[in-house]
N, C-alpha and C positions, 0 to 999 in steps of 0.2 A: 409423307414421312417427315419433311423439313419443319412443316409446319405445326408435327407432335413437339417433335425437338424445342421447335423455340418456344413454345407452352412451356414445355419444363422448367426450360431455364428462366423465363420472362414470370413463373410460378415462385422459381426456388426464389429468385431478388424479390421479390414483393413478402414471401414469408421473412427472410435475411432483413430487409429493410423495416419490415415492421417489427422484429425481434431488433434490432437496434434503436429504433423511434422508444419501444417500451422498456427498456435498458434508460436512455436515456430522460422518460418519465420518471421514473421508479427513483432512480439515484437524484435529479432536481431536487422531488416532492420527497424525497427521505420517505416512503410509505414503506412502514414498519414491514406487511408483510410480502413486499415485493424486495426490500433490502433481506429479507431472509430468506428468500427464493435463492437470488442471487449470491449471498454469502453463501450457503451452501451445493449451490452450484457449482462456485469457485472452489471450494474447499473438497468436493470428491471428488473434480475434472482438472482444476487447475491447479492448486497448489503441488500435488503429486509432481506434475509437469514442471511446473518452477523450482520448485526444488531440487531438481537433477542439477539443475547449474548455479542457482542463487548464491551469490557470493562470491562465485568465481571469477576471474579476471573475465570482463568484457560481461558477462552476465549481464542481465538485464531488470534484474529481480537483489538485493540484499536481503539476508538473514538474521532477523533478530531473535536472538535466545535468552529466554525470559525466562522467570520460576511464578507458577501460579500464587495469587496471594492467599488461595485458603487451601490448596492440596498441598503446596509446596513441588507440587510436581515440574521437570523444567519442558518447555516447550520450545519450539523451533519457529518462525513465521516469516512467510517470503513479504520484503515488503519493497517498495520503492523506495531510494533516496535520493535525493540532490544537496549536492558542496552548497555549505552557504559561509562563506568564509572558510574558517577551521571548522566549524559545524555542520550539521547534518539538518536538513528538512525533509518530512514525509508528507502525501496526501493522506488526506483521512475523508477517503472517498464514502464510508458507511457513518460517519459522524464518530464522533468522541465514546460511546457507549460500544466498543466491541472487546472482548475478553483480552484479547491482547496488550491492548492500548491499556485497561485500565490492570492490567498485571506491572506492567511498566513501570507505572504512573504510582501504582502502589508502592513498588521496590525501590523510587528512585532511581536506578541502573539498569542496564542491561548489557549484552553483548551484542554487536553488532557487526557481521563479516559482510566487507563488502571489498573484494579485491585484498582482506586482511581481516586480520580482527581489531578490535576496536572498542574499548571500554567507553559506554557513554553513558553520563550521569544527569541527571535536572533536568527530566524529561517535562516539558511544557504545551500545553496548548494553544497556539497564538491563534488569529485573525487573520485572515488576508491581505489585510492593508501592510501588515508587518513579513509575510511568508512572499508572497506576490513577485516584489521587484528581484529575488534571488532565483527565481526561476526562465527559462526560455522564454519566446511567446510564443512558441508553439505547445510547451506545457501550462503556460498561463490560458491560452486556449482549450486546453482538453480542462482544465481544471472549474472553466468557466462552462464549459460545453455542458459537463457532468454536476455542476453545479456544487464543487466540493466547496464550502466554510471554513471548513476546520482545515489546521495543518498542525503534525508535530515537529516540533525541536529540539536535535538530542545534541547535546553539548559534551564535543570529545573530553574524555577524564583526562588529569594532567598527569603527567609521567610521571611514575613517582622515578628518584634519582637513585644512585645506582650504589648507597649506601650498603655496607653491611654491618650486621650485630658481632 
């Protein structure tokens, strides 16, 4: 009977491990249609799941609310960020080409809650060499692990003062 048991389990980690070994091919090598495995994987199991809290203090996910560049429709998306200064950086673990990023990038602006909301303008995409030292090294790790290039930088909009007409 013990020895069915540890089959199972000694089965589940070797499926688990090699579902994480191809996870992390997949996002390396950017192969088109394994980043759209995965993006849609994310998008009916996880995002649902992130978005219950995205934004919220202590969250672990931020909310950027975007307007499409040819519907005009506005969108919501859980994304990552980290302080970089007064600034904001994100991984752009699927590369530069995913609808969101280039809604953004379109609009120049977006909103962005995270523990608040947050008007962010001059949305950019830098390089490593320049995103890299603002981050942990336990994120410069995962970032290296996953083999992310790209990063965005969204640059908080300046207050406007408290002027009236």
């Amino acid at each position: 009977m013990w020895v069915w048991i540890l089959w199972v389990v000694v089965g589940l980690l070797a499926v688990g491990l090699c579902a994480f070994f191809a996870l992390v091919v997949t996002m390396r090598t950017k192969n088109r249609r394994g980043l759209l495995l995965v993006r849609r994987f994310g998008r009916r199991f996880g995002r649902p799941i992130e978005m219950r809290t995205a934004g919220e203090p202590g969250a672990s996910a931020a909310v950027i609310r975007h307007v499409g560049r040819r519907s005009g429709t506005p969108y919501a998306t859980p994304i990552g960020v980290y302080p970089m200064g007064d600034d904001f950086i994100v991984y752009l673990p699927y590369g530069p080409e995913v609808d969101w990023l280039r809604n953004v990038l379109a609009a120049g602006s977006a909103e962005l809650r995270a523990e608040g909301r947050t008007r962010v303008v001059a949305p950019r995409v830098v390089e490593p060499a320049e995103a890299l030292p603002h981050l942990s090294a336990a994120d410069r790790r995962v970032a290296r692990l996953f083999g992310v290039t790209d990063f965005l930088v969204l640059e908080r909009a300046p207050v406007a003062s408290g002027g009236t007409a």
